[in-house]
Structure formats: structure tokens, C-alpha cells
C-alpha positions in Angstrom: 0.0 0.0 0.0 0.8 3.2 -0.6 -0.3 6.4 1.7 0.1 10.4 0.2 -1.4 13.5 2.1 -3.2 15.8 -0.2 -4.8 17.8 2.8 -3.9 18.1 6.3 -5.4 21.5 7.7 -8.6 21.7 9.8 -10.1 24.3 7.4 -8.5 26.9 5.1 -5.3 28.0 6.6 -5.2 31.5 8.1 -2.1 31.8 10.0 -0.5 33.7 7.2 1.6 33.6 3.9 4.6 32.1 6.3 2.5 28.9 5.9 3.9 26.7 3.3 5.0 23.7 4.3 1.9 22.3 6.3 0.1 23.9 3.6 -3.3 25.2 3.5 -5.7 22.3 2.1 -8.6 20.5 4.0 -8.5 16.9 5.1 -8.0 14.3 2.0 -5.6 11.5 2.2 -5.2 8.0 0.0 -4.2 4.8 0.1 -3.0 2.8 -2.7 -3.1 -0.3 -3.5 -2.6 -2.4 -6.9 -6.8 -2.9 -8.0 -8.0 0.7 -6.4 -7.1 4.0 -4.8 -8.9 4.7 -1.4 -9.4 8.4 -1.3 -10.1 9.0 3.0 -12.1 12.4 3.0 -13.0 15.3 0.5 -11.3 18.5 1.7 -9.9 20.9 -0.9 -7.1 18.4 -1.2 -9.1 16.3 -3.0 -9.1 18.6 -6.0 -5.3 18.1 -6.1 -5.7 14.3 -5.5 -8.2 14.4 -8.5 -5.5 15.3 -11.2 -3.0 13.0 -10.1 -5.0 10.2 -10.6 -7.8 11.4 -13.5 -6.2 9.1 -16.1 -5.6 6.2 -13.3 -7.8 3.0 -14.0 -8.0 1.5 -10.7 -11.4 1.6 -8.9 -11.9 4.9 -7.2 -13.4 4.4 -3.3 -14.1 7.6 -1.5 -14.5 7.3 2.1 -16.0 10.1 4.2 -15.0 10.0 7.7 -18.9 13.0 8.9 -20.0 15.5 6.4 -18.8 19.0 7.8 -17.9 21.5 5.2 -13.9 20.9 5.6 -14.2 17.6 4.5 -16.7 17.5 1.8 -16.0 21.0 -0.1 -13.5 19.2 -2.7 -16.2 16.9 -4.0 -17.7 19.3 -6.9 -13.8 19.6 -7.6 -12.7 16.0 -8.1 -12.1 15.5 -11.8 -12.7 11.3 -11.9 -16.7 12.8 -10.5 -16.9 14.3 -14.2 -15.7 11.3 -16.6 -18.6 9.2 -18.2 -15.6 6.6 -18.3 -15.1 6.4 -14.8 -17.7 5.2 -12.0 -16.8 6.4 -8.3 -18.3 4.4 -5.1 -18.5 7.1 -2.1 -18.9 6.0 1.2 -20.0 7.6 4.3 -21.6 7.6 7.9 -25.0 6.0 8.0 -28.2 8.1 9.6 -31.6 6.7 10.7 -33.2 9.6 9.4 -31.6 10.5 5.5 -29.9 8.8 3.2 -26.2 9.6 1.9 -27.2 11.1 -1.2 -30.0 13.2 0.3 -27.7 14.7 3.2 -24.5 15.1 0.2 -27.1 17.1 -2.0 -27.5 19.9 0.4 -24.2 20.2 -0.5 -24.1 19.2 -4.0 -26.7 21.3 -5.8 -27.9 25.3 -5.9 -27.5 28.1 -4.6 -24.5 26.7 -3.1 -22.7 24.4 -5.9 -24.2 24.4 -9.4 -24.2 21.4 -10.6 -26.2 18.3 -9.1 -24.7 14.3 -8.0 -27.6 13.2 -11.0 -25.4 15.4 -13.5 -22.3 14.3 -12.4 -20.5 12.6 -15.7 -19.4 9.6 -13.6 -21.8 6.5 -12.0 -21.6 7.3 -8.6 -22.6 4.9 -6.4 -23.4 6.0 -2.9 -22.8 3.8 0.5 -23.7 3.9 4.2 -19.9 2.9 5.4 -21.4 -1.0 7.3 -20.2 -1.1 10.8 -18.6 -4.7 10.3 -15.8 -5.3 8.6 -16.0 -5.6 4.4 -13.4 -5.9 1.4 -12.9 -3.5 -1.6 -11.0 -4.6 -4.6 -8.7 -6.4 -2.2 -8.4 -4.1 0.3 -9.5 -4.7 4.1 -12.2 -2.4 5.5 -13.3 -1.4 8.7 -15.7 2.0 10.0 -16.2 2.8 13.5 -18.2 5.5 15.1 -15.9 7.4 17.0 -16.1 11.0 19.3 -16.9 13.8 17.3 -19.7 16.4 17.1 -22.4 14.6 14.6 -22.6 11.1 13.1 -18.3 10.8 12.8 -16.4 7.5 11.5 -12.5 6.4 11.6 -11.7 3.8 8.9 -9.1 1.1 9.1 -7.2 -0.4 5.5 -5.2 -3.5 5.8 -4.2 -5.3 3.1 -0.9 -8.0 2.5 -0.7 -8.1 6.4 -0.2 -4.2 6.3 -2.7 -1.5 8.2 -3.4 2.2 8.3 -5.8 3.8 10.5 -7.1 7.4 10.2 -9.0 9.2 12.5 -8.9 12.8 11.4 -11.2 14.5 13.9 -10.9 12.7 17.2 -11.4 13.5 21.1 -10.4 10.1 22.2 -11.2 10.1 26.1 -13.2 13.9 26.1 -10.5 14.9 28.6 -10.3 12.1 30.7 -6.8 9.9 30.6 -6.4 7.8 27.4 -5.9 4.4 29.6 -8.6 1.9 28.8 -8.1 0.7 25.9 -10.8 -1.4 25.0 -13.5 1.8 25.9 -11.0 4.1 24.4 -12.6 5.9 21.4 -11.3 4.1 18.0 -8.9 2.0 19.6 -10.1 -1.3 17.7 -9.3 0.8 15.1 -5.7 2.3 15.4 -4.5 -1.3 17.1 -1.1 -2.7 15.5 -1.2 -0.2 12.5 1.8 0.2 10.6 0.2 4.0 10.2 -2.2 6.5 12.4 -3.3 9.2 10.8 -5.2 11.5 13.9 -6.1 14.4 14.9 -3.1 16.8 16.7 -5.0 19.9 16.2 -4.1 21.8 19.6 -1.4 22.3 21.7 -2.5 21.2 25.3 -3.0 24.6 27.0 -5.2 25.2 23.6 -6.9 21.9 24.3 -8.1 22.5 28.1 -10.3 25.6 26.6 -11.8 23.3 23.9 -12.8 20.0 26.0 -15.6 18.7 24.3 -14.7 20.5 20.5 -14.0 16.9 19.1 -10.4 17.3 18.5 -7.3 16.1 20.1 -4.0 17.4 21.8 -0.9 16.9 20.7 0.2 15.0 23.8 -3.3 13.1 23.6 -2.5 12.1 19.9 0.8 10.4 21.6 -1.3 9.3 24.4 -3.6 7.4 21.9 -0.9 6.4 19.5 1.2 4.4 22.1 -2.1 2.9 23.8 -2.8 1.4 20.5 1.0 0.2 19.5 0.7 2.2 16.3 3.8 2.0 14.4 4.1 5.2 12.8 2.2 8.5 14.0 1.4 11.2 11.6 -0.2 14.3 13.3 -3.0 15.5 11.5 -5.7 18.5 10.8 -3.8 21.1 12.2 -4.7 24.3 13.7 -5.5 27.0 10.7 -3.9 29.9 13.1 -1.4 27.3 13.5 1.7 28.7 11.5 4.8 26.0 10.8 6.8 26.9 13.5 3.8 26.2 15.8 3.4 22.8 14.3 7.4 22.3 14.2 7.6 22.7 18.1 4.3 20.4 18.3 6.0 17.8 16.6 9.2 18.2 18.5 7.1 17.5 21.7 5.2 14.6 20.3 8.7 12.9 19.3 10.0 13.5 22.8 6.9 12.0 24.2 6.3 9.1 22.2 6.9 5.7 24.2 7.6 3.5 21.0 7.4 4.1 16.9 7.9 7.6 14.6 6.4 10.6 14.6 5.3 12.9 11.3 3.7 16.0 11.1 1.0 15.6 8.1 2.3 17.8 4.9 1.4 17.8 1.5 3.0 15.0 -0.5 4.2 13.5 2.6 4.2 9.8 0.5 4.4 6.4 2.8 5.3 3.3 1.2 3.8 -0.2 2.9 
């Protein structure tokens, strides 16, 4: 498998044109494997993701962790969406009262994007993400629910005995210690990955005003990361006021802290081979 950022900020960035190498792009990530490309959330990265692989011919799978602006605004922009040749399976958080393409459409259509998912040049096929484990061209699937404001999923993808987690907006433990891990927010997920992907948005000090936001501290993302035995943690949806040295000095503490495995700060193109 392989694993590129395309997105890593929490919205657009504002801390100022200083801001270049955590860049400014909302949440998309993928995961590559030989049959398909998983595309993990629809920030404005997508639109980037989107002409890298418009001529690719593997299956496309888009997984959408909740539907809040930051990570859905790149759909209208993802160029495989407009290609008659091309069909596009998107999958998302179930809901007992709408379906997928009902809640996407409020999105999707006027006065706020112009053209509609019926006009889209692609088939799009449209999935509630199950809540048991399932297999994609190959690939190894899990969604769980996990702590954040509104119907949120993590997603797990193994494949060839390899596993990355993501869990991009995250409040493991909401302020209490990250200790239990079986009634620890998406531990089953993050377990034994080679890769976790999470939610570093604050600095702890930042953190103790927002208990409750759905997002995570830098020292929590550690916290969560070593519970679970994750190999290799890649902070993730930073701070937009956050400007590189911030996240620099963030990353610095979670390498410090870190009981076992790597530490990354999510950046554009920052490519992981499995």
C-alpha cells in the first residue's frame, strides 16, 4: 500500500503567507493499492488528489469519515466525478433519518454548488460505510463511530498483512486519561497499525479551553498512538492559526513524548510506502 497526504489542515489555513509547508488544504488523504485507490475524506485536497489520478484506471473508493464542510467541499472539484468513463463508489456515515445522497445534496446542488450528483459525468454509487468489517477490490475495511460532534467514522485499511488507521477528527477520552483501551474511542481501530493518521489539532493549553470540540492534543494524539501500538504517527488537521513553527515545536514534543514508533507531522506530499 501506498499512503500520500493531499490535505492536512482543519479548514482553510489563516495563519499567514509564512504557511507553506503544512500547507493550507482541508483533510483528503489516499491509500494505494494495486486494484484501487482509497481516497479517505474530501477537503480541498481532493481537487489536487483528483489530477493526479484522473487518467488512473484502478477503482476509485471515496470514504468520508462526517459531512462538515472541511471535509466535503472538494467533491464538486474532483475530476474522476466528471468522466462518463469512470464510476466512483462514495462511502459515508450511516443516519436513521436521511440517506447519503439526500444529506450530500444539500451540498451538491444550488445556490451553493451548481451542478447536481444526478449530473455528475461519472456512476456514482453512494454507500452507508457498514459497521462490520468488508473488502474492496482487495483491500481490508473497517468504520467505526468514533467521538466527534455529529454522526463521525475512523476507517481502518489492511491489506498483505499491512494496516493504516485514520481518524482525522478525534477527542479520544473527552479529557479524561487515554488508559482503557478497550472503551478508548477508536482503539479497535488504530491497534497494531503500521500508520495512524489522527487528529493533533491543539497544543494542550489550547486543548483545556476546547474539551468537548472533538479534536485532540498533541500530547493526547501520543497518548492514543502508544495505547494502541501504532507504528508510525502522523499528526493530522492542524490548527489553521497554526503557523509552521507552531506545528514544528508540536511535533518536537510529540517525538519526545512518544513511548515507541515515529512521529510525522502531516504535509502535503508526505508519500508512505507499505
Amino acid at each position: 500500500m501506498k499512503v500520500t497526504v493531499w490535505g492536512s489542515r482543519g479548514s482553510i489555513a489563516s495563519a499567514g503567507p509564512e504557511t507553506v509547508r503544512y500547507g493550507g488544504n482541508t483533510a483528503c488523504v489516499s491509500v494505494e493499492s494495486d486494484d484501487a485507490i482509497c481516497l479517505l475524506d474530501a477537503g480541498s485536497g481532493l481537487r489536487r488528489a483528483g489530477i493526479a489520478f484522473a487518467a488512473d484506471p484502478r477503482q476509485v473508493h471515496l470514504m468520508l469519515t462526517h459531512l462538515h464542510m472541511d471535509h466535503i467541499q472538494g467533491l464538486g472539484f474532483f475530476r474522476p466525478l466528471f468522466d462518463p468513463r469512470r464510476s466512483v463508489h462514495i462511502w459515508g456515515p450511516p443516519s436513521t433519518t436521511q440517506d447519503l445522497r439526500t444529506r450530500l445534496t444539500r451540498y451538491l446542488s444550488p445556490p451553493l454548488f451548481p451542478v447536481r450528483i444526478r449530473d455528475l459525468g461519472a456512476q456514482v454509487e453512494l454507500h452507508d460505510a457498514p459497521l462490520e468489517p468488508w473488502t474492496v477490490d482487495g483491500l481490508e475495511l473497517r468504520a467505526a463511530s468514533v467521538i466527534h460532534p455529529g454522526q463521525t467514522l475512523g476507517y481502518r485499511i489492511a491489506s498483505g498483512g499491512r494496516a493504516v488507521a485514520y481518524l482525522p477528527d478525534h477527542e479520544p477520552a473527552l479529557g479524561s486519561p487515554i488508559e482503557r483501551p478497550p472503551w478508548t474511542s477508536g482503539y479497535d481501530l488504530a491497534a497494531g497499525t503500521d500508520v495512524l493518521l489522527h487528529d493533533a489539532q491543539y497544543t494542550t493549553p489550547e486543548y483545556e479551553e476546547r474539551i468537548g470540540w472533538g479534536h485532540s492534543s498533541v500530547e493526547q494524539a501520543v497518548a492514543f498512538a502508544d495505547l494502541a501500538g501504532a507504528e508510525r504517527l502522523v499528526l493530522f488537521h492542524h490548527e489553521p492559526d497554526h503557523a509552521d513553527a507552531v506545528v514544528d515545536g508540536m511535533l518536537e514534543e510529540a517525538r519526545s513524548a512518544r513511548r515507541r514508533g515515529s512521529t510525522d507531522a502531516a504535509s502535503e506530499g508526505l508519500t508512505i510506502e507499505l
